[in-house]
Every structure is written in structure tokens, then in C-alpha cells.
N, C-alpha and C positions, 0 to 999 in steps of 0.2 A: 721873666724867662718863659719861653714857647712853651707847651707843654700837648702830647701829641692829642689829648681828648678836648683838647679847646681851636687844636688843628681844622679846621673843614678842609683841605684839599688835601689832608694825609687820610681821612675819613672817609670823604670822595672815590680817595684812591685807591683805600679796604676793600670796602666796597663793590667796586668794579672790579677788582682781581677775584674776591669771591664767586664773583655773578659770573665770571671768565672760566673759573676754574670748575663752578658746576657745568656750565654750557660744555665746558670739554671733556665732563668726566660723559656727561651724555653722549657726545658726540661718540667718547671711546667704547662705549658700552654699546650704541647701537653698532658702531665697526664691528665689533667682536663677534658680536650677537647674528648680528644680519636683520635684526628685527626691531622696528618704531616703536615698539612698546614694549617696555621689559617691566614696567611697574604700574601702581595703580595712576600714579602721579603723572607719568605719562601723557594718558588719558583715560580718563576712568570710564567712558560708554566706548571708546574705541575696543578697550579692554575685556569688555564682557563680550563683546559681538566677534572679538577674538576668539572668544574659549570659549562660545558654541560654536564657529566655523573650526574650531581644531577638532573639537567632539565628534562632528559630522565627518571629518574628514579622515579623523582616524576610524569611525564606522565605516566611512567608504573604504578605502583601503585593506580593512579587514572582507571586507566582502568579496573584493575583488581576488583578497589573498584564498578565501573561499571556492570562489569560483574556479580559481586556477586550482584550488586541488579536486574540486569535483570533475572538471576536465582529466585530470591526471586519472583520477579514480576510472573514469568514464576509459578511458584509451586501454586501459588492464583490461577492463573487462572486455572490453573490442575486440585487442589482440586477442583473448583468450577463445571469445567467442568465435572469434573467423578460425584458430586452430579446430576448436571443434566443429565447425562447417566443412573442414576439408576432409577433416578424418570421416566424419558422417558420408559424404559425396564417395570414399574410396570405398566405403562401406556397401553403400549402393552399388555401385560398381560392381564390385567382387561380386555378391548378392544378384545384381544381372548376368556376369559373367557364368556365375556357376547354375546358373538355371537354364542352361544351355548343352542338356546331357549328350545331345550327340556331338561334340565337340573336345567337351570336359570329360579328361579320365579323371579315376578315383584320387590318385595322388595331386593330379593339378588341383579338385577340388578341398582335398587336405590343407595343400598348401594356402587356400584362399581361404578356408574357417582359421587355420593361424595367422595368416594376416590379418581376418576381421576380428578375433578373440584378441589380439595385438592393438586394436586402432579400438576398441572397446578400454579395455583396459588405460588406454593415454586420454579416453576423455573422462573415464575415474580421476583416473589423475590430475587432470586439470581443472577437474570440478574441486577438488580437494584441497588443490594446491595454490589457489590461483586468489592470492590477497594483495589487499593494499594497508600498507602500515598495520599488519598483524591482524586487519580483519577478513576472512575468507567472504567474499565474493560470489561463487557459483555452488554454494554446499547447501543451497537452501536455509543456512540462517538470517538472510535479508528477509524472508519471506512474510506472511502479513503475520505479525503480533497480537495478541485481544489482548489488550488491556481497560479493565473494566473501569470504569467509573461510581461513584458515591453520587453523584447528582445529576441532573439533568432527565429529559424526559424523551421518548419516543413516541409520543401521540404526533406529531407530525411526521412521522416515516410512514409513506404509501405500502413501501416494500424495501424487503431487504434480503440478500441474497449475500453470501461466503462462498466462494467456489472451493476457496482450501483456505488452512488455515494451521498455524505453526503453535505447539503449546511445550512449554516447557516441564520436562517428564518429570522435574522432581519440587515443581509445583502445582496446587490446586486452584480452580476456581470455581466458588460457589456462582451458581444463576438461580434465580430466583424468578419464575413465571408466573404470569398472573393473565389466566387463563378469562376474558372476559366473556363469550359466548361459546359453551362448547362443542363442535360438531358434531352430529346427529345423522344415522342411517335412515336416507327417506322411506318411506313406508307404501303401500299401497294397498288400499280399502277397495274391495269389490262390494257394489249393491246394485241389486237386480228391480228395475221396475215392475217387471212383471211377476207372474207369479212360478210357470215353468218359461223354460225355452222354444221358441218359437222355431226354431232352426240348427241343426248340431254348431258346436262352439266348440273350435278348437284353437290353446295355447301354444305356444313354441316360445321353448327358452332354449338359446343358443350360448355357450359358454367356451373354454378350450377346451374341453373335453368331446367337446362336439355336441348333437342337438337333443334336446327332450322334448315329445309332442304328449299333452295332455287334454282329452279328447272329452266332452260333454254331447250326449244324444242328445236328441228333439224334445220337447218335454220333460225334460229333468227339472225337479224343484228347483225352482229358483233358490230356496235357503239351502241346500244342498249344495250347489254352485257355489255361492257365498262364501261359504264352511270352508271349503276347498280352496279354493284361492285366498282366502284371506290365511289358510292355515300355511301354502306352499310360501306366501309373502313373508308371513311370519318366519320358517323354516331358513329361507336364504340371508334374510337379516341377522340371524344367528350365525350363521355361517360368515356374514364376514365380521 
């Protein structure tokens, strides 16, 4: 009697349905899918070189999704800014207009400080008002930050300059200086080669207060002289 595992053409024909029946489950899975690789089996370097160009591609994406809100952000602030251009420009105006006394009575010029106390007040407003997703915009809290650091060094900073600078009132920060050459008030030493003067010598020191003239005759000791100016040098050194 036949029996089906001594078959080869019923074996054969296992077989081949099998190998059929994967090729079609693939077939339906990439339908489905849209996609040549849905497992490692697939192809396995295909695979990987997949899921770094998705990585990247949802990076780019996100960027892009980025950009398009910092454009949005950017258009807020535009409009807001061109509002306050105009209202400034009306401001001007009125401001030239009413500077114009033989023309302008009392009540026209009334009328035009309520317009400008009016057009003042709406760029309060719009400094105030004027956010994007809950963060204000023109209120000066964009403004520069200090946030200090633990490491790093400044020996390569030539120069450094803050024009302004935003701190948060119900925080501290400590600065720590370290003070390496400290400035010093120049000095100035008088010494006389001779013994008196040969000629009268007179000084002038000019300040905003106006001028001081300090006047030596002819033959005045020379250590006299000395005394004197090195004591006036000393004197203004004190003073600042």
C-alpha cells in the first residue's frame, strides 16, 4: 500500500504549495505595506540602511516642521511690528503737526496729545499683548539671558561687551572676579637738574571748573619747586 511519506510527488508537491504560499504571504504583506522590507528576513543590510534613512528623514521633517513655525512665529511679530510703525509715523505727525503754533489752536492741539496718549497706549498694548503659542514676543522677555556656567574659560576673550541684559528678579547670581593686574592712578614726579630756576615757570591745570595757573619766579629753589609739584601731583591723585 502507497503511503504519503514514501510519496516523492505528493512531497514534491508539499512543498511547492508551501514555498507558494510564503511567496504570497510576502507578496500580500508588501501590498499592504507599500514597503520591500517589513522584516529582517527580507533583507537584512537593506534593513538597516532603511532605518537610518527613516531616522534622517524624520529629522528632516521635524526641521522643516520647525521652520515652518519659526516663519509663523516670525509673520506675529512682523504684523505686530508694522502696527507699531504706523502708530509711531501718526505719532510723528501729530508731534509735527502740533509744532506748528500759528496754525494750531489750543483745543486742536488737545485733541492731537489724545490721539498721541491714544496711539501710545496701543503700542503698550501690543508690546504686551502680542504672543505666539502663549509666549509674549515684544515684552522684552526674549531679551539676552546670562546664564552662567561651571566650566570653561575666558582667557581667549579679547573683549567683551553687554549692552543690556535681562535678570530674573527673584533669582541670584553669584560672579566671582578675579582681578589679575589692578589699575593704578599715573603719577607724576618732578625733578629739577638745576639747582634754582633759570627762568619763571609757570603750570596750568585746566579742568571743568575752569583753569588754575601756578606760577614759580626766577630763581626759586629747585627743591622748592619739586615740593610743590610733586605735593599738587600727589593732591589730584587723591582726588580721583
Amino acid at each position: 500500500m502507497t503511503r504519503i511519506n514514501t510519496n516523492v510527488s505528493s512531497l514534491t508537491a508539499q512543498q511547492n504549495l508551501a514555498k507558494s504560499n510564503n511567496q504570497l504571504q510576502t507578496a500580500m504583506t508588501r501590498l499592504s505595506t507599500g514597503l520591500r522590507i517589513n522584516s529582517g528576513k527580507d533583507d537584512p543590510a537593506g534593513l538597516i540602511a532603511a532605518a537610518q534613512l527613516g531616522s534622517e528623514i524624520a529629522s528632516t521633517n521635524q526641521a522643516i516642521s520647525n521652520t515652518t513655525a519659526a516663519n509663523s512665529m516670525i509673520d506675529t511679530a512682523d504684523t505686530a511690528l508694522t502696527q507699531v510703525t504706523k502708530l509711531l509715523n501718526t505719532i510723528q505727525t501729530l508731534i509735527t503737526q502740533t509744532a506748528n503754533d500759528a496754525t494750531m489752536s489750543d483745543a486742536q492741539k488737545a485733541a492731537n496729545q489724545t490721539v498721541i496718549d491714544s496711539s501710545l497706549a496701543a503700542i503698550n498694548r501690543i508690546a504686551q499683548t502680542t504672543n505666539y503659542q502663549g509666549r509674549n514676543m515684544l515684552d522684552g522677555s526674549l531679551g539676552y539671558i546670562y546664564e552662567p556656567t561651571t566650566s570653561g574659560s575666558m582667557d581667549d576673550v579679547a573683549s567683551l561687551q553687554i549692552n543690556s541684559a535681562v535678570y530674573d528678579a527673584t533669582d541670584g547670581t553669584d560672579v566671582t572676579i578675579s582681578v589679575g593686574t589692578a589699575a593704578t592712578v599715573a603719577t607724576v614726579t618732578a625733578t629739577l637738574t638745576s639747582d634754582k630756576l633759570s627762568t619763571d615757570l609757570t603750570l596750568k591745570l585746566t579742568g571743568n571748573d575752569g583753569s588754575y595757573v601756578f606760577t614759580f619766579a626766577k630763581d626759586t629753589a629747585g627743591s622748592v619747586v619739586e615740593q610743590a609739584i610733586n605735593a599738587l601731583m600727589k593732591w589730584l591723585t587723591v582726588l580721583r
